[in-house]
Biopython code that builds the backbone (N, CA, C, O; Angstrom):
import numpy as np
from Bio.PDB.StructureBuilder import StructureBuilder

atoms = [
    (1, "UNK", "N", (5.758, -13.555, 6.019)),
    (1, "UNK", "CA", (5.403, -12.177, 5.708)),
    (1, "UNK", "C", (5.852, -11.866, 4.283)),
    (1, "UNK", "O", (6.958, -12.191, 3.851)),
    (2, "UNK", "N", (4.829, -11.150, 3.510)),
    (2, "UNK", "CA", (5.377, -10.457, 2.139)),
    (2, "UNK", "C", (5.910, -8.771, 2.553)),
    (2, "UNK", "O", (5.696, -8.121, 3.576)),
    (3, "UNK", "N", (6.515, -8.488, 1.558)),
    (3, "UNK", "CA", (6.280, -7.285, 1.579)),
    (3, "UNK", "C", (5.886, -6.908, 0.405)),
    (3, "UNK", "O", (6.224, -7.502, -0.619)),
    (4, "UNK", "N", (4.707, -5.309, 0.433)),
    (4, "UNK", "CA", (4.486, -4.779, -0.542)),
    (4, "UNK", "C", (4.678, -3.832, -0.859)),
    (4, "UNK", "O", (5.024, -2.995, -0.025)),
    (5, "UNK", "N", (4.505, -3.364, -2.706)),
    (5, "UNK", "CA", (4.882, -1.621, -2.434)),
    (5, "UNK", "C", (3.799, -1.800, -4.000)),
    (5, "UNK", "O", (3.983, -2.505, -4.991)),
    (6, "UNK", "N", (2.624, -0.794, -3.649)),
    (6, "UNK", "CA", (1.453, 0.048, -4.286)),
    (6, "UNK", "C", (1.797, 0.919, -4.697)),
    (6, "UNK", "O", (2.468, 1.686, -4.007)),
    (7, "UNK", "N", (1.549, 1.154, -5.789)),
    (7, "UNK", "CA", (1.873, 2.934, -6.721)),
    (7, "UNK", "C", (0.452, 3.597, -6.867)),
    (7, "UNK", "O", (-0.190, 2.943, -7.688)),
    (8, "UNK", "N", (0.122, 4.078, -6.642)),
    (8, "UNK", "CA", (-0.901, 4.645, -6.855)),
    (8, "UNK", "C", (-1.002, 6.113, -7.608)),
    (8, "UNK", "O", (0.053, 6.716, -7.801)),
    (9, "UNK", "N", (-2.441, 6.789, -8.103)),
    (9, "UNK", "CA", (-2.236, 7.983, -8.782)),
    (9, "UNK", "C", (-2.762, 8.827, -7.821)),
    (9, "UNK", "O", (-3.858, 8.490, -7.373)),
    (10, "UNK", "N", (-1.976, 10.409, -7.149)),
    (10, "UNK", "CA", (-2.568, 11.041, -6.978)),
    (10, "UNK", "C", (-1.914, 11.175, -5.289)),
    (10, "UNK", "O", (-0.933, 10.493, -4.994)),
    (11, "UNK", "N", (-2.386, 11.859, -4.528)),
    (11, "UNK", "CA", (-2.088, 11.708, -3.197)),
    (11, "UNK", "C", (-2.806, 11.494, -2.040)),
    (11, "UNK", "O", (-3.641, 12.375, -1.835)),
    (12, "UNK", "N", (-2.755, 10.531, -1.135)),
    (12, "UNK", "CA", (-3.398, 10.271, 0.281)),
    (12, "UNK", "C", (-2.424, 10.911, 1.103)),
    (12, "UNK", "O", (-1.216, 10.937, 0.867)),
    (13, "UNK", "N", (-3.168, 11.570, 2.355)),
    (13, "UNK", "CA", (-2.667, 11.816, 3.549)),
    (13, "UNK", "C", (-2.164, 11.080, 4.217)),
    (13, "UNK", "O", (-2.663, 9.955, 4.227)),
    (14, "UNK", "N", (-1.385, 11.241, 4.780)),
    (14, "UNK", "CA", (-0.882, 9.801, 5.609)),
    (14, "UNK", "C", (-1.252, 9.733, 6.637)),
    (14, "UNK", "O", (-0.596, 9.004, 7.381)),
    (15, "UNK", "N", (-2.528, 10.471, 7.244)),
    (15, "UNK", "CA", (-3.205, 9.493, 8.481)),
    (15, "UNK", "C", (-3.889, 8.563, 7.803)),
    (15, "UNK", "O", (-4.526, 7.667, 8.357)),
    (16, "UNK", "N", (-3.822, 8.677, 6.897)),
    (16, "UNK", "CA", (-4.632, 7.151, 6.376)),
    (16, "UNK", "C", (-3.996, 5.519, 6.872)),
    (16, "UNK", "O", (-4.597, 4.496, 7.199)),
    (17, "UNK", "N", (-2.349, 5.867, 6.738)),
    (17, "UNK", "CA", (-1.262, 4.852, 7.015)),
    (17, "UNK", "C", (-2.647, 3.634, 8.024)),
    (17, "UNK", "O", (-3.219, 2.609, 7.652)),
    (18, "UNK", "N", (-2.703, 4.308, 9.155)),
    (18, "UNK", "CA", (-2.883, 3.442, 9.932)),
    (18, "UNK", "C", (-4.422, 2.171, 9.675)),
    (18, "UNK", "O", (-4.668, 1.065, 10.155)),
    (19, "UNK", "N", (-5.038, 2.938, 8.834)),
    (19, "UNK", "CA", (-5.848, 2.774, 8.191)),
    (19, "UNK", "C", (-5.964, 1.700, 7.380)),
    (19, "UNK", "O", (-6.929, 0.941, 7.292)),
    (20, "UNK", "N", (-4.762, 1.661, 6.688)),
    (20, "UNK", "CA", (-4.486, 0.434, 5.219)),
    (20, "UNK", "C", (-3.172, 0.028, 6.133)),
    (20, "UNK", "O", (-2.222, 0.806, 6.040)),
    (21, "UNK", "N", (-3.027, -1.060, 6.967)),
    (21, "UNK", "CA", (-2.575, -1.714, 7.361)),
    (21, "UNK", "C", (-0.969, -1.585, 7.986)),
    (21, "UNK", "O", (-0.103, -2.431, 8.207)),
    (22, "UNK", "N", (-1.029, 0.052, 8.171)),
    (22, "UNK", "CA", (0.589, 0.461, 8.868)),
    (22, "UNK", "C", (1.157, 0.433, 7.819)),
    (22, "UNK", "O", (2.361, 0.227, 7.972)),
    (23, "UNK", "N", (0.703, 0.600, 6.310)),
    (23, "UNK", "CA", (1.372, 1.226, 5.121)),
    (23, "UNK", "C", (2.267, 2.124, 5.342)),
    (23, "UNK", "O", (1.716, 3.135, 5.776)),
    (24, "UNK", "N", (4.049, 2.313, 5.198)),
    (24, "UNK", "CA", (4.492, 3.877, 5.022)),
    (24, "UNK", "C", (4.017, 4.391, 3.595)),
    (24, "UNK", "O", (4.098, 3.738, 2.555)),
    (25, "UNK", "N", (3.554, 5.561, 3.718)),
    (25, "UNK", "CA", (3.104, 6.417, 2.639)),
    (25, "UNK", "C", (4.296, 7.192, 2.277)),
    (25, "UNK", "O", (5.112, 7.564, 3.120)),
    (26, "UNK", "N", (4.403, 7.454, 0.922)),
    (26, "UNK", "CA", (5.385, 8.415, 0.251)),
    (26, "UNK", "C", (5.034, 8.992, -1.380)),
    (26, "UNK", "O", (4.760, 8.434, -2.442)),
    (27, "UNK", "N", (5.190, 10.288, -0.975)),
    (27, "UNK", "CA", (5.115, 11.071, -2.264)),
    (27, "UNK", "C", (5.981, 10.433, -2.903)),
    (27, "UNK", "O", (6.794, 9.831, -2.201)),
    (28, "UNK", "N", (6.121, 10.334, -4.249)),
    (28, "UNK", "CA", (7.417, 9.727, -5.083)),
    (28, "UNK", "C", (7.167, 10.775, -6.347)),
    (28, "UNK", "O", (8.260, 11.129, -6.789)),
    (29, "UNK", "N", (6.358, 11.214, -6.868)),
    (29, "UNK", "CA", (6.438, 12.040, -8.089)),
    (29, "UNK", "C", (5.081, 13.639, -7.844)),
    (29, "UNK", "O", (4.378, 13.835, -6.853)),
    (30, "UNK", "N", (5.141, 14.381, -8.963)),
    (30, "UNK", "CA", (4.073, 15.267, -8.321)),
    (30, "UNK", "C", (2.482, 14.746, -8.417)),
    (30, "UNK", "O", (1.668, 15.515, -7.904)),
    (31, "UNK", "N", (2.016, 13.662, -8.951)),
    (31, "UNK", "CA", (0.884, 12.739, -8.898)),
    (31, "UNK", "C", (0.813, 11.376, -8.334)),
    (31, "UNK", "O", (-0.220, 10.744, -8.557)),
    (32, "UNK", "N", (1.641, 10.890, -7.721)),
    (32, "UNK", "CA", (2.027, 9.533, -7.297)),
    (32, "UNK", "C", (2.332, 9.470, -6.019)),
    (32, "UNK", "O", (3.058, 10.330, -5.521)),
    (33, "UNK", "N", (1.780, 8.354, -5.229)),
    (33, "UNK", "CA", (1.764, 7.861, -3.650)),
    (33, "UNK", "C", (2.176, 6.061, -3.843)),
    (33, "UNK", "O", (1.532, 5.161, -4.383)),
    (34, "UNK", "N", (3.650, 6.049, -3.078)),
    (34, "UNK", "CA", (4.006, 4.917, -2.998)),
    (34, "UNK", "C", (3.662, 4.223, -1.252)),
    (34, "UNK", "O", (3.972, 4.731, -0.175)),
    (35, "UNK", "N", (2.851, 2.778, -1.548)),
    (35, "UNK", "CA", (2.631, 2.488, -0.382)),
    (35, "UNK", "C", (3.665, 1.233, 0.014)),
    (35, "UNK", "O", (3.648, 0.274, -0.757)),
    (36, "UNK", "N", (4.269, 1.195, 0.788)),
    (36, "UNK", "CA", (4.973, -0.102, 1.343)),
    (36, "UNK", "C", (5.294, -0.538, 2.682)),
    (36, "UNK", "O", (5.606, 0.232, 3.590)),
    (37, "UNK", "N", (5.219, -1.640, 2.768)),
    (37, "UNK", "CA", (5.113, -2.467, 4.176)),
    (37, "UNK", "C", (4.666, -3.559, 4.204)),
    (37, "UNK", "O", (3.991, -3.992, 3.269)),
    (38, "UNK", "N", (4.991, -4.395, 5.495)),
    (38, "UNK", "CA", (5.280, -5.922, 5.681)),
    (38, "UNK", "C", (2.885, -5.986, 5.389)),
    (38, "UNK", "O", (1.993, -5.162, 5.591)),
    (39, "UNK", "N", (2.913, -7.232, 4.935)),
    (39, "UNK", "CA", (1.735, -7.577, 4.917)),
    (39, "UNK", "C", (1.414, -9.102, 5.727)),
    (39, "UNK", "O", (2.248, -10.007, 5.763)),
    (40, "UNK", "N", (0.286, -9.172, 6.246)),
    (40, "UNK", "CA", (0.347, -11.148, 6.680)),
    (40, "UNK", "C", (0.260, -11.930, 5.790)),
    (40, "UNK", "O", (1.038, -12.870, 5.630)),
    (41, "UNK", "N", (-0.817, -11.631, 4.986)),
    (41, "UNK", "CA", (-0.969, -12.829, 3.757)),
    (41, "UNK", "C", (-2.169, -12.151, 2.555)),
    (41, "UNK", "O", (-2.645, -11.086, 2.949)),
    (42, "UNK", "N", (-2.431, -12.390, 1.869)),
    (42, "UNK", "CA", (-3.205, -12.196, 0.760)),
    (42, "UNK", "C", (-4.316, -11.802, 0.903)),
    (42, "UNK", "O", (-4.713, -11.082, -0.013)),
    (43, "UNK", "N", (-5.389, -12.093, 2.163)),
    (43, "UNK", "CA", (-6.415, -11.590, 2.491)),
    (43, "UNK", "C", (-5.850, -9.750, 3.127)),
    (43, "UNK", "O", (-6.607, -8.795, 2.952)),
    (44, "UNK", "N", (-4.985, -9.642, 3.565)),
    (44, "UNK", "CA", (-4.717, -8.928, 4.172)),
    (44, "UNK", "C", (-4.875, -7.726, 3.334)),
    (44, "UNK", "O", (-5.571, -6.755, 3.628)),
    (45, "UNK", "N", (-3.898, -7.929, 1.853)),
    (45, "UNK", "CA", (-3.567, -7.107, 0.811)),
    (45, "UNK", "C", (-4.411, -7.456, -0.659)),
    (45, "UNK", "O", (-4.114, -7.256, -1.837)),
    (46, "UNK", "N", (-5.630, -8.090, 0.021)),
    (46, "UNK", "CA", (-7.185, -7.603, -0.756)),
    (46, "UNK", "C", (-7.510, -7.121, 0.141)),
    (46, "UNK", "O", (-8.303, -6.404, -0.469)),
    (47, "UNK", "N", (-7.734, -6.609, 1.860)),
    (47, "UNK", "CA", (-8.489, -5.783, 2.262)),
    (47, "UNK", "C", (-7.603, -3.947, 2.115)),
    (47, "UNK", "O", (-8.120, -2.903, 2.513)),
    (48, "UNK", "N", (-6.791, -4.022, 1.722)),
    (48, "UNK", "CA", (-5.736, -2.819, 1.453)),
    (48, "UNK", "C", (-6.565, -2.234, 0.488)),
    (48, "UNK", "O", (-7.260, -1.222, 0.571)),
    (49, "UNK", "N", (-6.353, -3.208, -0.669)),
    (49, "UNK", "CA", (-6.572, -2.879, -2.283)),
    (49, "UNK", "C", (-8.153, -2.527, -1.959)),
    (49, "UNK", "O", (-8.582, -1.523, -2.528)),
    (50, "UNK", "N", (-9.099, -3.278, -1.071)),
    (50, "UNK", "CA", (-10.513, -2.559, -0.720)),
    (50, "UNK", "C", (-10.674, -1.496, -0.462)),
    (50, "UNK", "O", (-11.634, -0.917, -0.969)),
    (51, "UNK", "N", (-9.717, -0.743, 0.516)),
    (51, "UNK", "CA", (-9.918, 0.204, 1.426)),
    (51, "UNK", "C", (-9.540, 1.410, 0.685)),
    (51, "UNK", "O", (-9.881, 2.553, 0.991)),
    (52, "UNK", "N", (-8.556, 0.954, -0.662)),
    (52, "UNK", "CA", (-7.898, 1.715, -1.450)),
    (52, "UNK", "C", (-9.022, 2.312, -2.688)),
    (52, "UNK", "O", (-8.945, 3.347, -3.351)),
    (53, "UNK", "N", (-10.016, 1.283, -2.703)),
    (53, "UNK", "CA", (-10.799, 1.264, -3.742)),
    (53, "UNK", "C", (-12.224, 2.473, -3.087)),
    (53, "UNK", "O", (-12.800, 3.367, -3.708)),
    (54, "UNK", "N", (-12.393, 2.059, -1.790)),
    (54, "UNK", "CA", (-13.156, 3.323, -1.724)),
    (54, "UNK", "C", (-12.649, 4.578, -1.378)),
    (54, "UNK", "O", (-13.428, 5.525, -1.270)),
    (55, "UNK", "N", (-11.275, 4.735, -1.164)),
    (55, "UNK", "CA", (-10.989, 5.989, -0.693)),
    (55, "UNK", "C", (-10.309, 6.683, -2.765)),
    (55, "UNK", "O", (-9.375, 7.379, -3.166)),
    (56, "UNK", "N", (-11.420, 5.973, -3.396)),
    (56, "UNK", "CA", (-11.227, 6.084, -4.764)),
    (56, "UNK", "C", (-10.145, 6.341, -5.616)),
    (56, "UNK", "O", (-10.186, 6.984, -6.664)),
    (57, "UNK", "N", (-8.735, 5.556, -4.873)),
    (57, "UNK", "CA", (-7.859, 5.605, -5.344)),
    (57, "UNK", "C", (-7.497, 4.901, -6.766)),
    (57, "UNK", "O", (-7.964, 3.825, -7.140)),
    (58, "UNK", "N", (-6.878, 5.446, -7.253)),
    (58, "UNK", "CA", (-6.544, 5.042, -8.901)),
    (58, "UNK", "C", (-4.979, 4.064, -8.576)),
    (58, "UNK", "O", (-3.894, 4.611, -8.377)),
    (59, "UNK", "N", (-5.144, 2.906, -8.582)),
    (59, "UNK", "CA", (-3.689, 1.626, -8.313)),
    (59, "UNK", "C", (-2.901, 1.895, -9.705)),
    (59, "UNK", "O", (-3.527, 1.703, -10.747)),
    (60, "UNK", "N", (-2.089, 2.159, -9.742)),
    (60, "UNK", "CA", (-1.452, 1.505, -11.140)),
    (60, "UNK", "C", (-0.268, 0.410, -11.030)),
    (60, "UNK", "O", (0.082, -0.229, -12.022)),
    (61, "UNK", "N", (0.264, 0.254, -9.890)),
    (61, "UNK", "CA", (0.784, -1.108, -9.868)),
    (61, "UNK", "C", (0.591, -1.716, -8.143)),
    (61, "UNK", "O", (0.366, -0.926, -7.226)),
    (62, "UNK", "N", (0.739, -3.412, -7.896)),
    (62, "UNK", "CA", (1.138, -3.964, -7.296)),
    (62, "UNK", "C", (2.207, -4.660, -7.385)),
    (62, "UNK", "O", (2.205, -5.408, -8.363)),
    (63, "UNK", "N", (3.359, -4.714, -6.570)),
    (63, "UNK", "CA", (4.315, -5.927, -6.460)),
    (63, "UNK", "C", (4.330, -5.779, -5.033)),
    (63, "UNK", "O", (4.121, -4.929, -4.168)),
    (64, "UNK", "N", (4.890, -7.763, -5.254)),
    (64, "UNK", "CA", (5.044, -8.677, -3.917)),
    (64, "UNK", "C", (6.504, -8.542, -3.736)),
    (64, "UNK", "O", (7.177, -7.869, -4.516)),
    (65, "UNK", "N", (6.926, -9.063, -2.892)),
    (65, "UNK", "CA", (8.348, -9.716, -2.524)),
    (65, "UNK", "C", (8.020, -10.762, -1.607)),
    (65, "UNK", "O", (7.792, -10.422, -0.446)),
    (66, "UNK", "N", (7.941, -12.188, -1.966)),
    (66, "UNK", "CA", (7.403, -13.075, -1.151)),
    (66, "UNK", "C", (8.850, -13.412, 0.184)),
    (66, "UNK", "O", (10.037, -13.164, -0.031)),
    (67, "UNK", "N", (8.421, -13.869, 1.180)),
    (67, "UNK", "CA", (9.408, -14.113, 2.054)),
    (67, "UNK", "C", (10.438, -13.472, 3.082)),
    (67, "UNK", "O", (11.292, -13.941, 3.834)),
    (68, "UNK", "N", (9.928, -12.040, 2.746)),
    (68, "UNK", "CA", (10.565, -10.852, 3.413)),
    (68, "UNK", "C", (11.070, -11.176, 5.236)),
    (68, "UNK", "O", (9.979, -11.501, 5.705)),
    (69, "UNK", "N", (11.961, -11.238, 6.265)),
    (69, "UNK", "CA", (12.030, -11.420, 7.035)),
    (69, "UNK", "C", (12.262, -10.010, 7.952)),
    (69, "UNK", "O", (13.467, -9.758, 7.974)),
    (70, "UNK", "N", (11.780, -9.405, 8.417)),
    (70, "UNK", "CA", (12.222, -8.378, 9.163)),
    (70, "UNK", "C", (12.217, -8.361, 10.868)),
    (70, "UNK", "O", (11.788, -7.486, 11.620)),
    (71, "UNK", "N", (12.785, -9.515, 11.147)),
    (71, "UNK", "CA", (12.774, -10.018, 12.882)),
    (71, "UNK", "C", (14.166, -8.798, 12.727)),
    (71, "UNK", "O", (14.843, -8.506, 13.713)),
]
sb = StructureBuilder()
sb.init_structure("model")
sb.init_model(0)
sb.init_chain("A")
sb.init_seg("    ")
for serial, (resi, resn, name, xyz) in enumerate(atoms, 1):
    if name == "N":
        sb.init_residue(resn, " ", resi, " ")
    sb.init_atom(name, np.array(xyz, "f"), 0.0, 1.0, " ", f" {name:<3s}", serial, name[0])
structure = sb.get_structure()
């Protein structure tokens, strides 16, 4: 498992969460939505970054943390 955390511009609702893959959603600034949570693998978090792309979200960063264990 990775984990990720998405910055994005602007704000989503967070019924979306369930939506983009059990993302926790968080306000972090007054234009900014931080997304983070465990991912399976790389296909997983290109179908995120898809889902992100039509709900016409503006990304301004991705980071990984490869190897994350959360048993």
């Amino acid at each position: 498992m990775e984990q990720v955390e998405i910055l994005i511009r602007g704000h989503i609702d967070s019924h979306w969460s369930e939506w983009l893959g059990g993302l926790q959603i968080t306000y972090v600034e007054q234009d900014r939505t931080r997304l983070t949570g465990a991912i399976a693998d790389q296909a997983m978090l290109h179908g995120i970054l898809t889902k992100l792309r039509d709900l016409d979200a503006k990304i301004i960063s991705v980071h990984l943390q490869e190897g994350v264990n959360h048993e």
